[in-house]
N, C-alpha and C positions, 0 to 999 in steps of 0.2 A: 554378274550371274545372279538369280534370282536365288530368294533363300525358300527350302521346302521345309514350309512348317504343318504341325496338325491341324485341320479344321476344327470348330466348332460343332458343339451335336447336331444345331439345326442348319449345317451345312453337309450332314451326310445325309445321300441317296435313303429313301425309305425303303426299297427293297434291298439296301444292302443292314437296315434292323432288323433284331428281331419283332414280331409281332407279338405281345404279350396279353391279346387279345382270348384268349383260350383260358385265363387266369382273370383278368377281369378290361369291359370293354372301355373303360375310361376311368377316369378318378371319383367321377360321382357314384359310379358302380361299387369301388371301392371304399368310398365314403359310408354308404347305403350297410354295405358288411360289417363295418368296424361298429359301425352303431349299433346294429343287432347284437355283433357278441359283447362289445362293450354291456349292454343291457344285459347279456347272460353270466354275466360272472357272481351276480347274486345267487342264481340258481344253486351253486357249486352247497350256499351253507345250509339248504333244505335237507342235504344231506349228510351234514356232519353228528356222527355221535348214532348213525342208524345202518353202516355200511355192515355189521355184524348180527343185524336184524332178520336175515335172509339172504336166499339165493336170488331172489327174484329183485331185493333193494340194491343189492349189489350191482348187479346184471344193469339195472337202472342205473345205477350210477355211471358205470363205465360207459354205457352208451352215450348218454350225456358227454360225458371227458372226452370219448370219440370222436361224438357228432364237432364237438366246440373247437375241439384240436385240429380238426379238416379242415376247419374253416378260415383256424387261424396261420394255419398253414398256407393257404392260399395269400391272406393277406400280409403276411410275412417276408412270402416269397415276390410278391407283383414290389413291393414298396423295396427291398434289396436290391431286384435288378434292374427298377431305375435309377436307388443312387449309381449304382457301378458307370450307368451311360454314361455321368458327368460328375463326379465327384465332389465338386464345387455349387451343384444345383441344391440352396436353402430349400426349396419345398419341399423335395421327395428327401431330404437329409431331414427336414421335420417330419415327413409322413413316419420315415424308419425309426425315428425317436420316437414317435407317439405312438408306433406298435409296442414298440419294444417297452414300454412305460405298462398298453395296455397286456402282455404279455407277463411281467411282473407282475402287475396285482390281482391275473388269472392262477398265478403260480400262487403266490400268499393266499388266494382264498379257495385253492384246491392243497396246500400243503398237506393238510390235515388227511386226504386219502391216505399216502404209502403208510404212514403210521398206523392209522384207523386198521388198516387191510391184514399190516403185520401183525396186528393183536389178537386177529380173530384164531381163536383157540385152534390147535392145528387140526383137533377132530370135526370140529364144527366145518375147517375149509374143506377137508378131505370130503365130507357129507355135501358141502357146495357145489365140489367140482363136479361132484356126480349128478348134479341135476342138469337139465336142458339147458336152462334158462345162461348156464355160464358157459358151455360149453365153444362159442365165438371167442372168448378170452382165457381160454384153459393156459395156454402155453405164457400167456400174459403174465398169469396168476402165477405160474408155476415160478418163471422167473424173476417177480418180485418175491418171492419168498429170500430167494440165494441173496438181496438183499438185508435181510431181518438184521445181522452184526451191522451194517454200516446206515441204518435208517436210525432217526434222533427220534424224540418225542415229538410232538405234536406245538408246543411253543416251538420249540429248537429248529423242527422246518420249517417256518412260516418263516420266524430270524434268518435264516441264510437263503430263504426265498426273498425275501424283500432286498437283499444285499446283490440282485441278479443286475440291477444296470451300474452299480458301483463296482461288480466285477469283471466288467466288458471296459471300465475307464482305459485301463493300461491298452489293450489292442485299439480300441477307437481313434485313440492321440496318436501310435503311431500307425495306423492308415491314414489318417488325415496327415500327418507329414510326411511320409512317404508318398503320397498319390495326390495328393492338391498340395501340398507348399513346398516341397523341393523344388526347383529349378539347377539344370545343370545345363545353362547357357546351350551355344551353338558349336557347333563343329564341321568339319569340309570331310566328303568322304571320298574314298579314291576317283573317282568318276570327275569332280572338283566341286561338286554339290553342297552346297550348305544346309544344314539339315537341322534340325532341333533337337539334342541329345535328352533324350527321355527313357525311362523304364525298356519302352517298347522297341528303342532303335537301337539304345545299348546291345542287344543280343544282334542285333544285324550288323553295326558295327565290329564287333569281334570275330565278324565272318570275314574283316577283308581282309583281302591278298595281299595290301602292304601294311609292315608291322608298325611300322610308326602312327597310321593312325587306328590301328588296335589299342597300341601304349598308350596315344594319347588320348580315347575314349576311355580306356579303364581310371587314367590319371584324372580325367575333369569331371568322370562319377564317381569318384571316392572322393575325392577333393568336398563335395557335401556331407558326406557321409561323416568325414572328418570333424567339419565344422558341425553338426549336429550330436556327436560321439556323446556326452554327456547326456543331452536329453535320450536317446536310444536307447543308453544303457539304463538309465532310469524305467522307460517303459516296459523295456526287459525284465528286469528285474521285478517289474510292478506285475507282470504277468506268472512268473515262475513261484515269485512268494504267493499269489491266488491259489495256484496249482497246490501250493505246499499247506498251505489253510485249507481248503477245503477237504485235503485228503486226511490231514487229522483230523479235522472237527468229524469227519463218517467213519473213525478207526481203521483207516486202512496203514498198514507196513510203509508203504509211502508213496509218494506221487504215480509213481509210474505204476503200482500193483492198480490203485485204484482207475489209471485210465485204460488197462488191458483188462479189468474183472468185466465190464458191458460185454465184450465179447467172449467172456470166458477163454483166454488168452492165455495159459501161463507164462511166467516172469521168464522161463527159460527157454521162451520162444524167441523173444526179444535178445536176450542174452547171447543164444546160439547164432544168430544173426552179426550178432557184432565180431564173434568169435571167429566163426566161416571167412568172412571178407578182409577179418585181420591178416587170417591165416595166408589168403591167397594176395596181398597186395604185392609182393614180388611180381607176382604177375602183372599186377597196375603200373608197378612202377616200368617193368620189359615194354611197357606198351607206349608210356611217356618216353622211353628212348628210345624205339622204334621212330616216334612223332619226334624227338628230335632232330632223327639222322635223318629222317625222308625229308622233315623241311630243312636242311644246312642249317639248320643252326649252331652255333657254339653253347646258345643257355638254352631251357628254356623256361617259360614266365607264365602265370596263369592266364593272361591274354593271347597266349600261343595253342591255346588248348580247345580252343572251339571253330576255330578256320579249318573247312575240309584240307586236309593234307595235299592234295591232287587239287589244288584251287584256281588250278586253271579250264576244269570241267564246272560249267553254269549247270545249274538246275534252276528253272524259271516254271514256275505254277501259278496260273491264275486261279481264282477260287472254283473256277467252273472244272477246270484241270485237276486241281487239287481234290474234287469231288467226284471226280470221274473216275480217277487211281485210284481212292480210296473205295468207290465201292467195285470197280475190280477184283483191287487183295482179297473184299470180305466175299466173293463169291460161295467159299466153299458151305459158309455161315446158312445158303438155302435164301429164296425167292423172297422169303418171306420179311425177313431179316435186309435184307440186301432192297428190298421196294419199299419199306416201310422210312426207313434211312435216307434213301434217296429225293423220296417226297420232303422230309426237313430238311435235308441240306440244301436242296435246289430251292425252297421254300422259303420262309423265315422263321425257323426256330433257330438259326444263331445271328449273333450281333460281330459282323466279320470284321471290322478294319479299326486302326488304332481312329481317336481325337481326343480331343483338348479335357484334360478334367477323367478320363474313363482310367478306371479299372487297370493296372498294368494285367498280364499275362492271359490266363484263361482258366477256363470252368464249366463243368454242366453244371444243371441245376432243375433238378427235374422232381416233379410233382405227383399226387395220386390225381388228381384233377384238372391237371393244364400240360402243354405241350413240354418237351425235358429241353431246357433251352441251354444253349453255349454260347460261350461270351469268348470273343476270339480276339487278337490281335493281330491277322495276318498278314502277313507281307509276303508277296512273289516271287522274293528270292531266297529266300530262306526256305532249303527242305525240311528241315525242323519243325516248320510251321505245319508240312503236310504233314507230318507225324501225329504233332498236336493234334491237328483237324480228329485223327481218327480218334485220337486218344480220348477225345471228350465227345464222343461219337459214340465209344464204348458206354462211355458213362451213360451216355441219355437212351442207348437203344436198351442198357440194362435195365434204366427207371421204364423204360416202357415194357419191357414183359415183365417188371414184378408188379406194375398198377394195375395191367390186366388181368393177373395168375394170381393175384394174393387180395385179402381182406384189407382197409385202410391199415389197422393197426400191424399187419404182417409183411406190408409191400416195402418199406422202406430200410432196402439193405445195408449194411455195417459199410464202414468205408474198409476195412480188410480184405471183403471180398468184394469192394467196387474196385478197387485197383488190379484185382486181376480182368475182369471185363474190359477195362483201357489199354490195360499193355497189352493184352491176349490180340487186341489190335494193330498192335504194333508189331506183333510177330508176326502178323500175316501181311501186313505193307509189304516188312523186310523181305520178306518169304517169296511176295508178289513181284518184286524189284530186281532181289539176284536175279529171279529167273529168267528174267526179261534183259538183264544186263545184256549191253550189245558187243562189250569187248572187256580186254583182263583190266582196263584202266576204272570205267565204268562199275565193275565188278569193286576192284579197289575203293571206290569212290563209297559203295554203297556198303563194304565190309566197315571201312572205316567208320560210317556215321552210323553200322549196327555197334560197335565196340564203344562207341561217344555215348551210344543210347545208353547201354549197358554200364559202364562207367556213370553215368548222369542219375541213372534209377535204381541200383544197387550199391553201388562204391559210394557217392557222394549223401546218397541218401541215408546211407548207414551211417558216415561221420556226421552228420546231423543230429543222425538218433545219440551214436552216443557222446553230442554235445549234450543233447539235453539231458542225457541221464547224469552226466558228471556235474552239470548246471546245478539241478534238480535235485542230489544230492547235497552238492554245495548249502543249499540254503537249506535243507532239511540238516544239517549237519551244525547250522546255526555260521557257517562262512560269509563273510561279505562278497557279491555278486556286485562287481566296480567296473568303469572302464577296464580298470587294467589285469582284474582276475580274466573277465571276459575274453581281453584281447592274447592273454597269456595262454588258456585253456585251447582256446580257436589256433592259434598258432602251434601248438603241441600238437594237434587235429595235424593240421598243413601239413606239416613236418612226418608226421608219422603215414598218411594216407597218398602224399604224393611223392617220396622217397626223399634219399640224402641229393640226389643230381637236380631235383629241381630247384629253381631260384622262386622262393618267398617273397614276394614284394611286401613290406611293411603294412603299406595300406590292404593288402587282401587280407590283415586279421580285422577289420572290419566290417569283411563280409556276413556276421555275425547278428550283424546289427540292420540287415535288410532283406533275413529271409521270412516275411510274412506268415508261414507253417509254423514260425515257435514260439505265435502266439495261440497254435493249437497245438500244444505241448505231447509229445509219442505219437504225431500221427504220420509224421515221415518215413516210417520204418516200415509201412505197409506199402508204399511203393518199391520197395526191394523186395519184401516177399511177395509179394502181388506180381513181380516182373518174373520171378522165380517160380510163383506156379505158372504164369503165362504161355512161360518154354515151354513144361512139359503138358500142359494143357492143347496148347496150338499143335505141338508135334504129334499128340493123341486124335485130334483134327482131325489134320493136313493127313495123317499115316492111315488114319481109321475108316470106320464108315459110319452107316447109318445109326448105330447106336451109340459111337463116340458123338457123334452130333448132338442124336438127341440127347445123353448124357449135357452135354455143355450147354444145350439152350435151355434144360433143366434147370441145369445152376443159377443162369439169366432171370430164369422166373421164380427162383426159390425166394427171393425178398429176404426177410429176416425168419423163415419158419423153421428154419435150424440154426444152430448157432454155425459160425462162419466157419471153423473147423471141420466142421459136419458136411457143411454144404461143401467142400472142399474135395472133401475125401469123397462123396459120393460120384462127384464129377471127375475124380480118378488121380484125386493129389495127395498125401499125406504131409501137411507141413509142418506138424509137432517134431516130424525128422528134418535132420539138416542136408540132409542129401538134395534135395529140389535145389537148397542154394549154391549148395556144391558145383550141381549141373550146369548151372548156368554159369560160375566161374573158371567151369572148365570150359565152358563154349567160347567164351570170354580169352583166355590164352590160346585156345587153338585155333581161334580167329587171328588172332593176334601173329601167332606165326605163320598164316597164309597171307597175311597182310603183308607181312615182313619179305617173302616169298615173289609176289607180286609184285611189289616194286621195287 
């Protein structure tokens, strides 16, 4: 029997890439950019030592920063989403080195702004704001000020500016061995296929019907994971002690105050969030024995935990099906919204199918000046993947009403409130699906993979977050961050968030060590509250009318011109209360007992 491996990049379909053409149309195009602004980063010292000189220098200045930052955005963004095609491709791995090089020495020869800007005497700013000429950057202005305690001097940011690609080393090393040098050999899937066990098939694998080659896909991808355990924890470690340096060197209380202050987040948002989902894990756990008793089993093991329950109903979606369902659900979202979407999915703003070298999992990645693209890895049989589809469907059609609604520096919204735009998606698939279920199995099938979603984006995302806060403390506490504190803290996790009945495999405290989000240290915790305003968001929808709409395509287009709390609460959520998370893990158990019911 023949063995199904990945292709290579230049053996996929060009209509099944994206087109990256809307960002730049070849490399020489992209060449042509880097030289200009390369040439412009002199500009930045004409203005050092005269940003307090006026409203009108000022105003100059920042247009300047604007203009160079659009641009360096663009080239930023075109040189990223080809490394991702092929991971292993040196050219575009040096184009993203030679941004990122010319990015740093933009950074060190503008450091001198936020300091310059924080000095000007507050009556002087007060008398700036009020002329015209600032008026484009007021809210700019406004909120660098809330910086002034955590801004250095003007040597001191230039020092921890020039320190910007020595502080990307720890994430770089483990992407490149996660996603180009792992190998985890071959495997036979029930069908008797032989397949190429990777990032991308792992999740397909754990969908199937017989357990033994679940066990043994989980057993020969940890199996590396193992063998690499040292170097991991190393990168780890190398990434969490960054977090912990840079939050003192700016005086913040500590890591995590300082990555919730950008959005004006208080610490006991985060908090409550951990609290909420502790509180209701009896429920998590009712749910794992529910998925017990429905599949006969005696244990169960965390490779038992992702096969539909009812796995003898197929869900099969080609891409074209998958974009069909998808803009379905979003009907209620308006013509506009639902035609604008369908032109890029059927189009080429995403990059659909797994090969050799790409990017595991998926992402938008959307721009003020180029198409919002997604980087998919989908497969046909996995519903999951149509979920995906939508979920970064959210994301891009969000980047597309805040490019059109907002100024460059105001369009590019928080990832807090892009993760309600994604799930808000998700809730209306699901929403789309029950309705259409054609029978009480169906219905099962479809409660089931809402309670997995649920469980996936609030339960699992939360012990994430507060790994890293226990992490995170650890090394601000001055503790050693080892294989075996890691593997010990991670398993305390397991234990406490999947109950006493479940069986722990050794190797799943590992798992630790291959979630690519913690080397962006607090940013997982926004996918649970993001899923949690989503509920009540999509139910204000789906229940409302015309002004809940436009309320929510409001929010779509607000960018960053309110803080994400703000823009929250106007589109009809209050998340500084715990109640949104509440809601949803009450939907979460009372799914749970109709599921229970059903079969």
């Amino acid at each position: 029997m023949s063995t199904a491996t990945l292709p290579d990049r230049n053996e996929v379909k060009t209509e099944d890439c994206w087109d990256l053409s809307s960002l730049y149309e070849n490399e020489a195009a992209w060449e042509s950019d880097f030289a200009k602004l390369e040439g412009q980063i002199a500009t930045f010292e004409s203005y050092r030592g005269r940003l307090g000189e006026s409203a009108e220098v000022l105003a100059e200045a920042l247009h300047f920063d604007s203009d160079f930052d659009r641009i360096a955005e663009r080239l930023g963004t075109y040189a990223f989403l080809k490394t991702t095609e092929d991971q292993t491709d040196s050219q575009f791995q040096a184009m993203k080195a030679r941004f990122q090089n010319l990015a740093v020495r933009a950074g060190q020869a503008a450091s001198f702004m936020r300091p310059e800007i924080l000095a000007i005497p507050e009556q002087s700013m007060s008398e700036f704001l009020g002329q015209s000429e600032l008026e484009p950057f007021q809210l700019q202005l406004e909120r660098l000020v809330r910086y002034r305690p955590h801004t250095l001097t003007d040597k001191e940011e230039r020092l921890l500016a020039m320190q910007g690609e020595m502080a990307s080393a720890a994430g770089n090393a483990f992407r490149q061995l996660n996603d180009a040098d792992l190998r985890f050999g071959e495997i036979e899937d029930h069908t008797g296929r032989t397949m190429e066990l990777s990032h991308a098939t792992f999740g397909q694998l754990l969908i199937s019907p017989q357990r033994k080659i679940r066990r043994q896909a989980f057993d020969q991808y940890y199996a590396q994971f193992s063998t690499h355990e040292n170097t991991l924890a190393a990168t780890l470690c190398g990434s969490i002690q960054r977090d912990v340096y840079y939050a003192k060197a700016r005086n913040y209380d500590s890591s995590l105050e300082a990555a919730l202050f950008p959005d004006n987040v208080p610490v006991d948002v985060y908090d409550n969030l951990i609290t909420a989902v502790r509180d209701s894990l009896p429920n998590v756990h009712h749910y794992l024995d529910v998925r017990r008793r429905k599949m006969e089993l005696k244990d169960l093991h965390h490779y038992d935990t992702y096969v539909p329950i009812l796995s003898d109903i197929e869900k099969h979606h080609t891409w074209d099906d998958a974009t069909q369902v998808v803009l379905q659900s979003l009907q209620p979202l308006g013509s506009e919204y639902v035609g604008v979407l369908e032109e890029g999915l059927r189009g080429r703003w995403a990059d659909r199918y797994p090969n050799r070298g790409k990017q595991s999992g998926a992402f938008s990645c959307g721009t003020f000046d180029g198409d919002p693209y997604i980087l998919m890895n989908f497969k046909p049989e996995v519903l999951n993947d149509v979920f995906t589809l939508t979920h970064e469907a959210g994301h891009s059609m969000h980047s597309w009403y805040s490019s059109r609604s907002q100024t460059y520096q105001y369009y590019n919204y928080t990832i807090f409130v892009a993760e309600v735009a994604s799930t808000f998606n998700e809730q209306l698939l699901t929403d789309h699906l029950l309705k259409n279920a054609s029978d009480d199995n169906e219905r099962a099938y479809l409660i089931n993979n809402e309670l997995d979603s649920i469980r996936a984006t609030v339960v699992r995302q939360t012990m994430f977050a507060e790994f890293e806060k226990r992490t995170h403390e650890m090394a601000e506490a001055g503790e050693p961050l080892t294989v075996q504190s890691f593997r010990q803290i991670y398993r305390e996790l397991l234990e406490a968030y999947f109950g006493p009945d479940f069986v722990i495999d050794k190797s799943l405290e590992l798992e630790c060590f291959r979630i690519p989000h913690f080397y962006r240290a607090f940013y997982v915790y926004k996918y649970a509250t993001g899923l949690s305003a989503a509920v009540a968001l999509s139910q204000r929808v789906l229940n409302g009318g015309e002004q809940e709409l436009a309320d929510y395509l409001s929010f779509l287009s607000g960018g960053c011109s309110k803080d994400p709390l703000d823009l929250l609460r106007d589109a009809g959520v209050d998340m500084t209360s715990p109640e949104p998370v509440k809601t949803t893990l009450d939907r979460f158990a009372k799914l749970t007992e109709e599921l229970d019911q059903l079969l």
